[in-house]
C-alpha positions as CSV (number, residue, x, y, z in Angstrom):
1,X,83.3,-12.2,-81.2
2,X,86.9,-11.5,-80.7
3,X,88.8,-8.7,-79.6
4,X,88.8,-6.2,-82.6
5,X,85.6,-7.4,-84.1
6,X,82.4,-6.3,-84.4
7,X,79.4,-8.0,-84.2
8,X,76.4,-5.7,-86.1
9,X,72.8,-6.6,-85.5
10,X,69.9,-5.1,-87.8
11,X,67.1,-7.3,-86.6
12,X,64.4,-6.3,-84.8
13,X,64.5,-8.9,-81.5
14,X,67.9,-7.7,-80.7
15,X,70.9,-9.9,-80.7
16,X,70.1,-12.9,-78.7
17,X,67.2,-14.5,-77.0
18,X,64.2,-14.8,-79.3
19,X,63.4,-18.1,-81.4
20,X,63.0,-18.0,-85.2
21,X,60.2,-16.7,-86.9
22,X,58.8,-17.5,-90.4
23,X,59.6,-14.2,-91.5
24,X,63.1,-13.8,-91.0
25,X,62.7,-9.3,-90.1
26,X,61.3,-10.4,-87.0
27,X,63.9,-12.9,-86.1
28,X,67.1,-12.3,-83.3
29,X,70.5,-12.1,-84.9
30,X,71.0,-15.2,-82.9
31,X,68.8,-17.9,-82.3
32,X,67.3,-18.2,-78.5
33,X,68.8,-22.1,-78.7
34,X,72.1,-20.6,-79.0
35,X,73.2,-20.4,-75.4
36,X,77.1,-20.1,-75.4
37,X,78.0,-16.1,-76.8
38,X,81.9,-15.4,-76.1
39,X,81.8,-11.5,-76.1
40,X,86.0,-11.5,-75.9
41,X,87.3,-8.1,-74.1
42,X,87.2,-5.0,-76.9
43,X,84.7,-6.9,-79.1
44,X,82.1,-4.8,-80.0
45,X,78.3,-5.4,-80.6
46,X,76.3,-2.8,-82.6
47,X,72.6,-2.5,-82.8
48,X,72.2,-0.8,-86.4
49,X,69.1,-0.7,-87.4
50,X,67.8,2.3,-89.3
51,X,64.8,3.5,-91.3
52,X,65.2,4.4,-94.2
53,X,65.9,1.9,-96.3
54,X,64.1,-0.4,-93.2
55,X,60.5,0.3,-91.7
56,X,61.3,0.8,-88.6
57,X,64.6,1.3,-86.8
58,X,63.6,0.0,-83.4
59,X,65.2,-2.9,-81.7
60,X,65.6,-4.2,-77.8
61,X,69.1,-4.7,-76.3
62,X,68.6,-8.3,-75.2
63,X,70.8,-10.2,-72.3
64,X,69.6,-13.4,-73.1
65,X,71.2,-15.8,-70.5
66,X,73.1,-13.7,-68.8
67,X,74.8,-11.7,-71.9
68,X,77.6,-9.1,-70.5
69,X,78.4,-6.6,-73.3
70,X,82.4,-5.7,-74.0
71,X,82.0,-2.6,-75.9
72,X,78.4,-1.4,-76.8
73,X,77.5,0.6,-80.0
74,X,73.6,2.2,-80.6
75,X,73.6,3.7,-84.4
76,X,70.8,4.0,-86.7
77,X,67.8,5.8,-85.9
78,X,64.4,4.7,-83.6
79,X,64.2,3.6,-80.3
80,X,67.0,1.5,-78.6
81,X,65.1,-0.5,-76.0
82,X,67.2,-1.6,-72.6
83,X,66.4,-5.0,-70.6
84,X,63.7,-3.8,-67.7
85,X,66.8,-5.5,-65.1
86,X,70.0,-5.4,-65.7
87,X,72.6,-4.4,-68.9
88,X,76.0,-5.1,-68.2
89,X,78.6,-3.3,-70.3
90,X,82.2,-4.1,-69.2
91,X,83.9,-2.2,-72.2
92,X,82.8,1.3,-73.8
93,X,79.6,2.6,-74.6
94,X,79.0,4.7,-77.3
95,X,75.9,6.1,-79.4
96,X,75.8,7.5,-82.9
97,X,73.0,8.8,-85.1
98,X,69.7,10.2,-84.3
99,X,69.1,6.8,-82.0
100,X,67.5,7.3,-78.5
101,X,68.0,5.0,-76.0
102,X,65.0,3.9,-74.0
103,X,65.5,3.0,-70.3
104,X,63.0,0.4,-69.7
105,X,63.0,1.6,-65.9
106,X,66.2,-1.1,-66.3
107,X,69.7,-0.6,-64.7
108,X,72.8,0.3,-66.5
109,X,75.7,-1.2,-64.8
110,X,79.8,-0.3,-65.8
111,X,81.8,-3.0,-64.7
112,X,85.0,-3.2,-66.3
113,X,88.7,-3.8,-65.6
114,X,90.5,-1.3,-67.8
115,X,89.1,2.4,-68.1
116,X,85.9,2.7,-70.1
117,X,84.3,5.7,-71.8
118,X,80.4,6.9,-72.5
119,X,80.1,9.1,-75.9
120,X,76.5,9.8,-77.0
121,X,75.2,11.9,-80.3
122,X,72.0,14.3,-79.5
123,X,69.9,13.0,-78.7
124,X,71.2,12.1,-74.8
125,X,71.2,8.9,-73.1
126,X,68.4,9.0,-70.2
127,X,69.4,6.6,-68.1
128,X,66.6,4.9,-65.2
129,X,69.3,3.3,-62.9
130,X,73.3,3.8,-63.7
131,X,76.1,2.0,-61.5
132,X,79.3,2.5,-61.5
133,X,81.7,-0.3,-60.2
134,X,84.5,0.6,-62.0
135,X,87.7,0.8,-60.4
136,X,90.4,2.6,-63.0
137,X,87.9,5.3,-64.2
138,X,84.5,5.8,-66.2
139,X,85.3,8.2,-68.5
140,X,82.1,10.7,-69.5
141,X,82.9,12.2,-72.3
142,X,79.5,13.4,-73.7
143,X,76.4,14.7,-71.6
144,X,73.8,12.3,-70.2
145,X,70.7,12.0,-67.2
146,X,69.5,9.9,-64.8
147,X,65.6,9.3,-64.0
148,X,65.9,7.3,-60.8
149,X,69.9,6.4,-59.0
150,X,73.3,7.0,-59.7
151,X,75.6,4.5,-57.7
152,X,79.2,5.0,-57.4
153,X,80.3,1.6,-55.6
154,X,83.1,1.0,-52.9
155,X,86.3,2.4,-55.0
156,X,85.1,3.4,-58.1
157,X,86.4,5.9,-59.8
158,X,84.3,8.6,-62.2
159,X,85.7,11.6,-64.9
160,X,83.0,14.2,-65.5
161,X,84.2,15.6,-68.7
162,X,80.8,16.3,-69.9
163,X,77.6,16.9,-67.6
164,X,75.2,14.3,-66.0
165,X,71.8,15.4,-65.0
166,X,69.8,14.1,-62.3
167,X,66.3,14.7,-64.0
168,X,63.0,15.6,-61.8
169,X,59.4,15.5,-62.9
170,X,56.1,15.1,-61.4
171,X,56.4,12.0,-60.3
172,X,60.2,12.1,-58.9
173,X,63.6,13.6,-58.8
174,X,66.9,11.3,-59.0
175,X,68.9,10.9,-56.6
176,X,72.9,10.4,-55.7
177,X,73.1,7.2,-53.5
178,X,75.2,7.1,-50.3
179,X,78.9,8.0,-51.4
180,X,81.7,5.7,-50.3
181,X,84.0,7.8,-48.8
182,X,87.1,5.9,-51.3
183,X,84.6,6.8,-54.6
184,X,86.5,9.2,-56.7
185,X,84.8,12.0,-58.7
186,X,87.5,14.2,-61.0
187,X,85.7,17.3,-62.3
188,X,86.9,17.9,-65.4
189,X,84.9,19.7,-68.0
190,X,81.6,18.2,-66.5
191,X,79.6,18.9,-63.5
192,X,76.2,17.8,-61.9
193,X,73.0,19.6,-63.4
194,X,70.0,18.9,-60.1
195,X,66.5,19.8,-61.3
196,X,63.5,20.1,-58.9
197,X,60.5,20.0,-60.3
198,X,57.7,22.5,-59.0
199,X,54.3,21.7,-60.1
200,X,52.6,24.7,-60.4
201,X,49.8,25.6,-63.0
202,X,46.4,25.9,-63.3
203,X,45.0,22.8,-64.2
204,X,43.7,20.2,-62.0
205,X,46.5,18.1,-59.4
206,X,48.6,21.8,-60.0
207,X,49.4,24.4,-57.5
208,X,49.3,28.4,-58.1
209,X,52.3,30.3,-57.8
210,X,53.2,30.0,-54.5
211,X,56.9,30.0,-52.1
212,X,58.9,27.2,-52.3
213,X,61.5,26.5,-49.5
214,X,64.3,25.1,-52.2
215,X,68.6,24.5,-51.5
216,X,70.9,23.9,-54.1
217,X,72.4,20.1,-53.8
218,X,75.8,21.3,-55.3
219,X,78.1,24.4,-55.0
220,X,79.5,26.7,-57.5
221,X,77.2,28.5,-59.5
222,X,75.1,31.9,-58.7
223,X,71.4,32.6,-58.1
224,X,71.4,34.2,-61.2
225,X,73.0,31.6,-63.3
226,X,70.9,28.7,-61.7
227,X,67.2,29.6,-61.0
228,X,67.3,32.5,-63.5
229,X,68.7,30.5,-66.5
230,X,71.3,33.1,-66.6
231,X,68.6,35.6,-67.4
232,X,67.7,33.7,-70.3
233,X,64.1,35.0,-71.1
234,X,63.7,32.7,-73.9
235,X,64.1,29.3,-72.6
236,X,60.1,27.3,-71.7
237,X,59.8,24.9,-68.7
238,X,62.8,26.2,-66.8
239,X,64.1,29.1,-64.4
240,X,61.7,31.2,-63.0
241,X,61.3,34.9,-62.7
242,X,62.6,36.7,-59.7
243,X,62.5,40.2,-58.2
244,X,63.1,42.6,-56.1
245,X,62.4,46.2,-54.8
246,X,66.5,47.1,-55.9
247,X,65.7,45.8,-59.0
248,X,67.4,44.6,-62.6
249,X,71.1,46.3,-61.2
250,X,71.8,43.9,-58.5
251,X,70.8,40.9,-60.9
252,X,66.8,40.2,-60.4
253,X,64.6,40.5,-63.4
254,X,62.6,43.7,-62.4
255,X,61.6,45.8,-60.1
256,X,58.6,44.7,-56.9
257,X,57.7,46.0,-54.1
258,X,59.2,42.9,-52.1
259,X,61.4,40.3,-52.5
260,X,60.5,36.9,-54.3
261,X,63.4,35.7,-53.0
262,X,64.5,35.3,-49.1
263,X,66.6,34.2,-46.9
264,X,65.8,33.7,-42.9
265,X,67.6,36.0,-40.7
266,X,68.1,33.5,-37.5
267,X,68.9,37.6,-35.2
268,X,65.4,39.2,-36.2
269,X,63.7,35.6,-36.7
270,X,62.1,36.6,-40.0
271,X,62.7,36.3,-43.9
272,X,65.1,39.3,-46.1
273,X,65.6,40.0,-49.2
274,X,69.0,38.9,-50.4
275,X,70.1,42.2,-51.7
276,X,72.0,40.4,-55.5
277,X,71.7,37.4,-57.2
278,X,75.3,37.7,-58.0
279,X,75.4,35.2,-54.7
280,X,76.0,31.7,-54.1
281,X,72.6,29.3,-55.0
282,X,74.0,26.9,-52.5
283,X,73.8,27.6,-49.0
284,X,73.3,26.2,-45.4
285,X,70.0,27.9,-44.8
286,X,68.3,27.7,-48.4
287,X,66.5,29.8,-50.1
288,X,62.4,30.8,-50.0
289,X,61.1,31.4,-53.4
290,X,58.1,32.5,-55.0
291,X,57.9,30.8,-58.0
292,X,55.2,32.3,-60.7
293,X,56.3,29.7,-63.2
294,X,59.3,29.3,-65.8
295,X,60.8,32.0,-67.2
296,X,58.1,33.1,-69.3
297,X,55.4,34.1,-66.6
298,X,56.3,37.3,-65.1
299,X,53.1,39.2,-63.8
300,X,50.1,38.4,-61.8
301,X,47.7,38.6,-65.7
302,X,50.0,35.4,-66.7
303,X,48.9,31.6,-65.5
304,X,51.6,29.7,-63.6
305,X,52.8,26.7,-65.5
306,X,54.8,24.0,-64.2
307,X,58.5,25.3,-63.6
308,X,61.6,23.1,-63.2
309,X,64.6,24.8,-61.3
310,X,68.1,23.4,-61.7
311,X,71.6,24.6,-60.5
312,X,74.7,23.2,-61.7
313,X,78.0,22.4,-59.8
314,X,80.0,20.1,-57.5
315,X,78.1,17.9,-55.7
316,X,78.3,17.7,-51.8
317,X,79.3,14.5,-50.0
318,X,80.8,12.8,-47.1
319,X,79.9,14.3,-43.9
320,X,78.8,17.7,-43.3
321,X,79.1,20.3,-40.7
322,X,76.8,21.2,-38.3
323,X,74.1,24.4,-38.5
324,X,73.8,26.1,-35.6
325,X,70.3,27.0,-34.1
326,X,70.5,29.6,-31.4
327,X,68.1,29.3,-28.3
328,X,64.6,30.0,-28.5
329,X,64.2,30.5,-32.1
330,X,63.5,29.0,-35.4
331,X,66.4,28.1,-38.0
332,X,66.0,27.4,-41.9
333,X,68.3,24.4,-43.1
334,X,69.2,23.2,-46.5
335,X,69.1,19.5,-47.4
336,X,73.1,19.5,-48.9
337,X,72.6,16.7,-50.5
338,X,71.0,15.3,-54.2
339,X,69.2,12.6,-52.2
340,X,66.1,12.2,-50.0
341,X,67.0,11.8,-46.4
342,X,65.8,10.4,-43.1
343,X,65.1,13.4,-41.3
344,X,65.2,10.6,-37.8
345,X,69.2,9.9,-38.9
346,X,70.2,13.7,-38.7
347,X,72.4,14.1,-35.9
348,X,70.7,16.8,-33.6
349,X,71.8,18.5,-30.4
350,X,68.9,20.9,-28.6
351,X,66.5,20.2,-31.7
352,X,62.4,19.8,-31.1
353,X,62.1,16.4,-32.3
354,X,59.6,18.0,-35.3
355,X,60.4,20.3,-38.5
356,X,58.1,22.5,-40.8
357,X,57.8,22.3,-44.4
358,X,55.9,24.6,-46.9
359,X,53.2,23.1,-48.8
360,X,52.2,24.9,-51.8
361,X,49.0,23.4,-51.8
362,X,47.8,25.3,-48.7
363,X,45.5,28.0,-49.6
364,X,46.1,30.7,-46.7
365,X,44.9,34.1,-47.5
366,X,47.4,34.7,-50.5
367,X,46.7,31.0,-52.0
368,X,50.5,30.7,-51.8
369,X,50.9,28.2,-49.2
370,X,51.5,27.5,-46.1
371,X,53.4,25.0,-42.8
372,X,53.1,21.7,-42.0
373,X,54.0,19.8,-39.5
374,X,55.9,17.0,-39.0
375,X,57.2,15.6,-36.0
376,X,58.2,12.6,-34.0
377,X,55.1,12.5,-31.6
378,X,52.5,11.9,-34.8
379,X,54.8,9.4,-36.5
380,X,55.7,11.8,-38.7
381,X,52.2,12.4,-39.8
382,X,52.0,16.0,-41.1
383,X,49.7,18.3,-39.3
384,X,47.5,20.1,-40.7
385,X,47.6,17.7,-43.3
386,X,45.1,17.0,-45.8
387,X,46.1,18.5,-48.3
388,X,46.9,17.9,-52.2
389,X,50.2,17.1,-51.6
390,X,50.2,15.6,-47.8
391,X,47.7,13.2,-46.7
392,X,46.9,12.2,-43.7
393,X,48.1,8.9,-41.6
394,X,51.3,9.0,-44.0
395,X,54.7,8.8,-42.6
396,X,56.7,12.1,-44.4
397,X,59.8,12.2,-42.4
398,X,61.6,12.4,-46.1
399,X,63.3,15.7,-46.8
400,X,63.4,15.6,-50.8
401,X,67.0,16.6,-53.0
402,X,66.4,20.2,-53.2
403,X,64.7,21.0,-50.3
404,X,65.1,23.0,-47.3
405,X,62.8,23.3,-44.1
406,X,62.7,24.7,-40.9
407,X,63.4,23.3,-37.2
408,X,62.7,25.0,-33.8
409,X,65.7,25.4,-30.5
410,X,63.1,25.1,-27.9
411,X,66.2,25.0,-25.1
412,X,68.3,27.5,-23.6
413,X,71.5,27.1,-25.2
414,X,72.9,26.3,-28.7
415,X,71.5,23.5,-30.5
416,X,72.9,21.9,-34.0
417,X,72.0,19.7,-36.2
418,X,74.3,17.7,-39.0
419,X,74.0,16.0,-42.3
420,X,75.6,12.2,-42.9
421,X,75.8,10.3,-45.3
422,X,73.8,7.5,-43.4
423,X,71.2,10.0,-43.6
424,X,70.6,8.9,-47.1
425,X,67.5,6.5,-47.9
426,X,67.1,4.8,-51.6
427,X,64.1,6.7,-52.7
428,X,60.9,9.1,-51.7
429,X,58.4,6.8,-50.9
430,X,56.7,7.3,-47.8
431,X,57.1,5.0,-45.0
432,X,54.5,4.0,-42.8
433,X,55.8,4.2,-39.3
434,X,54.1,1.9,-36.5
435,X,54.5,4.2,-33.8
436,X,52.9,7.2,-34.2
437,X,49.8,5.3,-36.2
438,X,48.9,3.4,-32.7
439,X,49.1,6.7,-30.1
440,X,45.8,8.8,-29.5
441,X,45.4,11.6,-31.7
442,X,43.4,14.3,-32.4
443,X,43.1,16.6,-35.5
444,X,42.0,19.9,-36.0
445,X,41.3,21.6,-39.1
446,X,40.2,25.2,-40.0
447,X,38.4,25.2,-43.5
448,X,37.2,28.5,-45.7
449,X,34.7,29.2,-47.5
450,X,35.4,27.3,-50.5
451,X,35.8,24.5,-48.7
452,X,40.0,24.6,-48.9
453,X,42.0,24.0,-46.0
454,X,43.7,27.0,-44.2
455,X,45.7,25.5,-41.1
456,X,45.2,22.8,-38.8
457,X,46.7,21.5,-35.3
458,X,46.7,18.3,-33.5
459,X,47.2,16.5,-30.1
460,X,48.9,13.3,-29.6
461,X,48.2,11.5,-26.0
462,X,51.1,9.4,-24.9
463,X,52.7,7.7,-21.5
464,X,56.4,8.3,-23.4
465,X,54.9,12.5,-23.1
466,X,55.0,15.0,-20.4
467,X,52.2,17.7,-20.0
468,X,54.7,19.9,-19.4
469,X,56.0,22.0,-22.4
470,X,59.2,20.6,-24.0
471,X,60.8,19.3,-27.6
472,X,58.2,16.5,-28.0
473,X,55.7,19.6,-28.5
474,X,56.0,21.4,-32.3
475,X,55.6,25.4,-31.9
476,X,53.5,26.9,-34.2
477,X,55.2,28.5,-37.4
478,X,52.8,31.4,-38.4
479,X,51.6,31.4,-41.9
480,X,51.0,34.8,-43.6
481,X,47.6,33.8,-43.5
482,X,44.5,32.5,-41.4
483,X,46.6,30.3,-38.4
484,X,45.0,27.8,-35.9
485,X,46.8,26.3,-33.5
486,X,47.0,25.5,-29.6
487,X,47.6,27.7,-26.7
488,X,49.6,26.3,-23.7
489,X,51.6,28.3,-21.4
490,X,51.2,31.5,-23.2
491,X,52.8,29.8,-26.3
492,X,51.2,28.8,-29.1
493,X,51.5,25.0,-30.7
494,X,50.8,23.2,-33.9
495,X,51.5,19.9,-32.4
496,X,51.1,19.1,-28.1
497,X,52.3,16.4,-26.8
498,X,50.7,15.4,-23.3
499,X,49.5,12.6,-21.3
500,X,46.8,10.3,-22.0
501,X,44.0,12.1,-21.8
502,X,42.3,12.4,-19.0
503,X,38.8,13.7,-17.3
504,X,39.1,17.0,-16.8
505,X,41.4,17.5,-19.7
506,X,41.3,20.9,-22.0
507,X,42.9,21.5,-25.1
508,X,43.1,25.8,-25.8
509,X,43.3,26.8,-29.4
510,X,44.3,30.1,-31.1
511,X,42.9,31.2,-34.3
512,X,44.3,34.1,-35.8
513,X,43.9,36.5,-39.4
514,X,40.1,35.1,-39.9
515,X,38.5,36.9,-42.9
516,X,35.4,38.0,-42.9
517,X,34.0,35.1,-44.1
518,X,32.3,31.6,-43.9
519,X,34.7,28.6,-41.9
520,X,34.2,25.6,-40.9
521,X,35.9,23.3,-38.2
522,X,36.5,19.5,-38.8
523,X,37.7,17.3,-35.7
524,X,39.1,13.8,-36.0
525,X,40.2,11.5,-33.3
526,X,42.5,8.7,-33.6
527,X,42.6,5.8,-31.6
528,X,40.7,7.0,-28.9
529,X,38.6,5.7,-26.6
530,X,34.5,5.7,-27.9
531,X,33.7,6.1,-24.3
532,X,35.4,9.7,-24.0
533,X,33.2,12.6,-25.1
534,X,34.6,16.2,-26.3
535,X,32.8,19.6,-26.1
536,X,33.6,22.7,-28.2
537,X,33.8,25.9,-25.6
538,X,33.8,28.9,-27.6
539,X,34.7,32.2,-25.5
540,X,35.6,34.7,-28.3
């Protein structure tokens, strides 16, 4: 195809790649025994097939042997299937019609010379993977997502003049790979839309409504304008409803007699109302939210329903500056960035070597959640664990795009910690972590009445630990509702790290808030010896 001409394919095997069939509908527009296709620069193939006047208007975009597209047109109607690996497009990209363009879980990869330009009709291009490696500029001139990873290569050069979203569902949120510090983003028109997901609801493998410990991955738009939708109290699946005791004149939807929205004051060591939501969404520290639901469940008579929370902006990148956490206390921190990261690769100074997120799934005395621990002595196994949404002997020292958490100064002077983009990793699986699954362990958990887990502790025995108190031991974050952790030295822990155990050795837990109710106790060791027996002591 030369430069200038187009190339338009109706058939339903795509362009090449598929032998001949006895009825000719079902054929490729060229034969799979056509190996050599010259696609000369600004030729343009275009998939066209549309129902009506045909059946169906469905076709693959095939790459038969290693077929690079120049420029690359979708029209018609039906689904537009891409190659489940690669689709090379070195000239523009463009779709027209009602068309929708299936990602195949495939990769979308910009490669060209001279600047090249996406336009897409409604509705928008989802894309699974999308690379950039072009140099003079990818010109987005028309809205579209990403399901998994957007790559920006070594020099490349991108102008937002429409939006791209980095989508987020149940089963994951996309993510911005490490940034080259020469990749060029010029905001123009467009910005970066970040969703987080929260699954709440009240069907089975939901959560309630419950807090959520969230930070915005880009900068520039309000509290208002993100989470509340701009107080839009039509829209379904998105927002959620927040409130306050100053209520609707400083911004929040109504009136409450606390806030559903917090921020952690590091002076008083506790959580405060934010006073407007005329503020920034992005910040250091995050955010804790109570989230009901979307937009459309607003009072304790309505269900929660699964909710997806999205702030729009520039994104953060390169290396960013360090959070301070004074002496002695607890600090809440914002993952910056639209990516998961290592929590191991954050550069810390005077940090515990552990950090606390809020599981939803955690029933507590509100059923709206409650801490777990993670830290360096378990592996990263999270303590209480076993829960819905953290299982035990699973390595979660992953901080997911739109997360914050919380981290403890155990020393007596300043410590800091500081995001990099090395912190980065491709994706949120869960590594398994060799380390921490071969030390002695032991679990406790504290169960209610209805057999749901309320807190939990554990011990890890170790030659690397001290017995002494230090920042291999996680102190315990109180939960609003029943707690059970470990006293040592008139502090209370939710992971110890010690010796190996010994005879004598004692372990002194602290339950706290008990209802009057039914509990039970479940004990699990880990890698320790058969030969080594425990006794329960109880001197309430």
């Amino acid at each position: 195809v030369e430069s200038g001409g187009t190339f338009k394919s109706g058939n339903t095997s795509g362009v090449p790649g598929f032998g001949f069939t006895a009825i000719p509908k079902f054929n490729a527009s060229i034969n799979a025994d056509v190996e050599n296709i010259i696609l000369q620069p600004n030729s343009t193939v275009e998939y066209s097939r549309s129902q009506p006047p045909l059946s169906s208007g469905d076709q693959p975009i095939t790459t038969a042997n290693g077929l690079i597209y120049q420029n690359l047109v979708l029209s018609g109607t039906g689904n537009k299937t891409a190659p489940p690996d690669d689709l090379i497009i070195q000239g523009n990209l463009s779709k027209t019609g009602t068309c929708t363009f299936v990602h195949n879980n495939g990769t979308v990869i910009f490669s060209g010379m001279a600047a090249q330009s996406y336009d897409a009709t409604f509705p928008q291009m989802i894309f699974n993977n999308l690379i950039n490696k072009n140099k003079t500029a990818l010109n987005v001139n028309s809205n579209l997502s990403v399901y998994k990873t957007l790559l920006l290569n070594d020099n490349s050069k991108i102008n937002l003049n429409a939006d791209i979203t980095l989508k987020s569902d149940k089963n994951r949120t996309a993510n911005v790979a490490k940034i080259p510090a020469n990749a060029t983003i010029n905001y123009n028109a467009g910005r970066f839309v970040v969703e987080r997901y929260i699954n709440s609801g009240s069907t089975p493998g939901n959560h309630g409504k419950s807090w959520q410990l969230l930070s915005a991955p880009v900068f520039g738009e309000t509290v208002f304008n993100s989470w509340q939708e701009h107080g839009d109290n039509a829209i379904a699946g998105f927002g959620t409803w927040i409130t306050d005791p100053l209520g609707t004149a400083n911004g929040f939807d109504a009136i409450s007699i606390s806030p559903s929205i917090k921020k952690f004051n590091s002076l008083t060591q506790s959580w405060d109302g934010i006073g407007s939501t005329a503020i920034s969404a992005s910040d250091p520290n995050g955010y804790f939210v109570y989230v009901r639901g979307d937009r459309n469940v607003r009072d304790a008579a309505t269900s929660a329903n699964p909710a997806t929370l999205r702030v729009k902006g520039k994104l953060f990148r390169d290396d960013q500056p360090p959070v301070i956490v004074t002496p002695d206390s607890y600090q809440s921190i914002a993952n910056p960035y639209a990516s998961v990261i290592d929590f191991s690769k954050l550069i810390t100074s005077s940090i515990d070597n552990s950090f606390y997120v809020w599981d939803p799934s955690i029933q507590g005395n509100y059923s709206a959640g409650g801490y777990q621990t993670i830290a360096a002595s378990t592996g990263f196994i999270a303590v209480p664990g076993a829960s819905s949404i953290f299982a035990l002997n699973t390595d979660y020292r992953n901080i997911q795009s739109g997360q914050a958490f919380m981290v403890h100064n155990s020393s007596l002077i300043n410590g800091s910690i500081r995001f990099t983009e090395d912190c980065k990793i491709a994706d949120g699986h869960h590594l398994v972590h060799r380390e921490g699954a071969e030390r002695q362990m032991f679990f406790a958990s504290l169960y209610n009445k209805d057999g749901f887990l309320a807190d939990g502790n554990a011990v890890v025995f170790d030659e690397d630990f001290s017995n002494n108190t230090d920042g291999d031991d996680a102190v315990k974050m109180l939960n609003s509702g029943e707690n059970f952790g470990i006293k040592r030295n008139d502090r209370n822990f939710a992971i110890e790290a010690r010796q190996p155990v010994s005879r004598p050795d004692t372990i002194f837990y602290d339950l706290r808030n008990l209802r009057q109710q039914n509990y039970r106790l479940v004990f699990v060791p880990k890698n320790i010896d058969q030969g080594i027996r425990a006794s329960l002591t109880d001197r309430f």
